[in-house]
TORBA-95389 format. One record per residue (C-alpha): residue in three letters; z, y negated, x. Coordinates in steps of 0.1 Angstrom, whole numbers, plus 5000, padded with zeros to 4 digits. Example, Ala and Ser with C-alpha at 12.3 -4.5 7.8 and 13.67 -1.06 7.14 Angstrom:
! TORBA-95389
ALA507850455123;SER507150115137;
//
This chain:
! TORBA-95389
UNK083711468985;UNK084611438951;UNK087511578931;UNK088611618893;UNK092511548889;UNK094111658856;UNK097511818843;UNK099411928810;UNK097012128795;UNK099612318777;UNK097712588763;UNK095112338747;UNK091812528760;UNK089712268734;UNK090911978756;UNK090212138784;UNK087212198779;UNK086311888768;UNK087611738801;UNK085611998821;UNK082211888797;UNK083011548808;UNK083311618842;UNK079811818840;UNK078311518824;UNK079511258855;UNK077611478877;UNK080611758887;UNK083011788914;UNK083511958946;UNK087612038940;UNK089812068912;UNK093111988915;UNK095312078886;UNK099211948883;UNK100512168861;UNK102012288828;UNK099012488829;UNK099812748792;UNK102712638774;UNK103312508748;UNK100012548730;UNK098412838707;UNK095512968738;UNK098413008767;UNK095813298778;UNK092513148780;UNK093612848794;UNK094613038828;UNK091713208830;UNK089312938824;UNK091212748849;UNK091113058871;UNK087313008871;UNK087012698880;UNK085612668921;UNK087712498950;UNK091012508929;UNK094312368937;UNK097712408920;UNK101112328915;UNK103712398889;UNK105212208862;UNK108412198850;UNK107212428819;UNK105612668841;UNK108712728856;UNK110512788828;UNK108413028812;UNK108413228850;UNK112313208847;UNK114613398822;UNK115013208790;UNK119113218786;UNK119713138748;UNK123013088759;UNK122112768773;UNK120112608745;UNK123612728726;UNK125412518746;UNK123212268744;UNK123112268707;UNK126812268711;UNK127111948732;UNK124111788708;UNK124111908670;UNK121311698662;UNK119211848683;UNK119612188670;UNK116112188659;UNK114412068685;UNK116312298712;UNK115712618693;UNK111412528688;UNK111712468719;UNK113212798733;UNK111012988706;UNK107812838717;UNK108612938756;UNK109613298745;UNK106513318725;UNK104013208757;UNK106213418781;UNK105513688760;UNK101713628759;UNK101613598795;UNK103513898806;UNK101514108784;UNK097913948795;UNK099514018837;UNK099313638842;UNK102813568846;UNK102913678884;UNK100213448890;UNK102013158877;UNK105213248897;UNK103513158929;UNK102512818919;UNK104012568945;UNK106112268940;UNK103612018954;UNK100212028976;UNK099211789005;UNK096011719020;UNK093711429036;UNK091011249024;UNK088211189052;UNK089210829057;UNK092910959069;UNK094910899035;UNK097711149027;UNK097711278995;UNK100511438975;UNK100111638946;UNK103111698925;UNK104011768888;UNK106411518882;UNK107811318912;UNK108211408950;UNK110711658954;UNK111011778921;UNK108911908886;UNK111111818863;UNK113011508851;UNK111811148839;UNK108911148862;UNK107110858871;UNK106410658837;UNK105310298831;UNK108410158819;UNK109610188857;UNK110309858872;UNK108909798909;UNK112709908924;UNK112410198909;UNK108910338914;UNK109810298952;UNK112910438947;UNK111010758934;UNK108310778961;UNK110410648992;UNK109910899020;UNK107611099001;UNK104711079033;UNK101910979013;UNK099110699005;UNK098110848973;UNK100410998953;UNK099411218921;UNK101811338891;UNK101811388856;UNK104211548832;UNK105511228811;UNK101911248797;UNK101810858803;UNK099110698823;UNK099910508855;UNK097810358883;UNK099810128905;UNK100810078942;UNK104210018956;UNK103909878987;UNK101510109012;UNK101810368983;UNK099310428959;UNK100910588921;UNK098910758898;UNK100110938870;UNK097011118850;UNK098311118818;UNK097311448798;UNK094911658791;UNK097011848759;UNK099511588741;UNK099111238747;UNK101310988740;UNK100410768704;UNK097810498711;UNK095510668727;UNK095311058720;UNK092311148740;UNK092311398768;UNK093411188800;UNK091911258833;UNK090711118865;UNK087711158889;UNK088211078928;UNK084911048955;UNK085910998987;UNK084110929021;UNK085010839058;UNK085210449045;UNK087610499017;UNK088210648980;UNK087610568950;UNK089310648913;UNK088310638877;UNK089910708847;UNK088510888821;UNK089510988786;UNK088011248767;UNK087611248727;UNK088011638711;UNK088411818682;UNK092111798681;UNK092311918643;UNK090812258654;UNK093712288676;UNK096012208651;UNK093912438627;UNK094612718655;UNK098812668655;UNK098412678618;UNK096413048617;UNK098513188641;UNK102013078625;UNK102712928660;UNK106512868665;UNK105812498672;UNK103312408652;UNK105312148637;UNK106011968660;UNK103312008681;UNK100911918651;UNK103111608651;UNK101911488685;UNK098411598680;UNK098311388654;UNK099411058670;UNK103011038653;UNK105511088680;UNK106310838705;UNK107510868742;UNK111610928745;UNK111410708775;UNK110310388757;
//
């Protein structure tokens, strides 16, 4: 069987389908699985579900942005958060605008009921017996610092101890992993929408697996990431800004 893994689309439908071009051109896939933050931030919240929607043998889970834009956004609590942090007045209130502005999109295109039933993680086997987890940002949760190559050893087992897995898929630092911990295989895919500087291609992997064992590649994916920033621009997106910014290469992970 073979399977294309990929997350944080965020709305980016160019990159996504550039990654699903790619995956055409190495011959397809059997399954999808898809980790999350599936519409916001970006200017196509929309089409990116239902192209994703489309897509054969599909499985999800939620990010951490996915649930937010499913919950009620409380401007009371980037207040107080502005509050505690003046600095990061600006940031907090793109931020809240640019979650308003794809809830809206999504309640009036009917998608956001969809979204709401995304589950935390997924599990499954690969024919040769290895457990799989799928999960947005670590076992047990979708939010938080995730699982990011900065971690020392201690802590990567920290975050996976008891998590009942071989192979263990997140996302949602944007940040490419591939390392094992012990009997426990971590990979962090990176992202499809919004790479970190150094590398701003579309981040995905491809899995084939048989009764003998798996096998991973990592792919990365070139696209027209102007045309997406040409899109924020047309539509006076709320966070096109700072989104531009990171399309363009010139922010750098707050976890460094």
């Amino acid at each position: 069987m073979r399977a294309a893994i990929f997350s944080d689309i965020h709305g980016n439908v160019i990159g996504l389908e550039a990654v699903l071009d790619d995956i055409a051109s190495a011959g397809g896939v059997d399954e999808y699985w898809i980790l999350g933050d599936l519409a916001a931030l970006g200017p196509s919240p929309v089409a990116a579900l239902e192209r994703l929607n489309r897509l054969p043998n599909a499985r999800f889970v939620r990010g951490n942005t996915d649930r937010y834009v499913c919950g009620l956004l409380d401007p009371q609590e980037a207040a107080d958060e502005i509050t505690r942090s003046p600095a990061s007045s600006t940031a907090v209130a793109t931020r809240l605008a640019m979650l308003c502005w794809t809830q809206g999109a999504l309640v009036a295109s009917g998608w956001l009921g969809w979204m709401a039933t995304l589950p935390l993680e997924q599990r499954l086997t690969l024919p040769n017996g290895a457990r799989v987890l799928l999960v947005h940002a670590a076992p047990g949760t979708d939010d938080g610092l995730g699982i990011r190559p900065t971690m020392t050893d201690d802590q990567l087992a920290a975050a996976v101890e008891g998590c009942a897995a071989d192979l263990v898929f997140t996302a949602h630092t944007h940040w490419q992993l591939d390392r094992t911990i012990g009997d426990i295989r971590v990979v962090n895919l990176g992202s499809v929408s919004n790479p970190w500087a150094g590398d701003l291609r579309a981040s995905y992997y491809l899995l084939e697996a048989d009764e003998q064992g798996y096998r991973l590649e990592h792919r990365r994916v070139a696209y027209d990431r102007d045309a997406v920033i040409a899109q924020l621009q047309q539509m006076n997106h709320p966070g096109v800004q700072v989104l531009s910014a990171h399309l363009r290469g010139e922010r750098q992970p707050p976890w460094a």
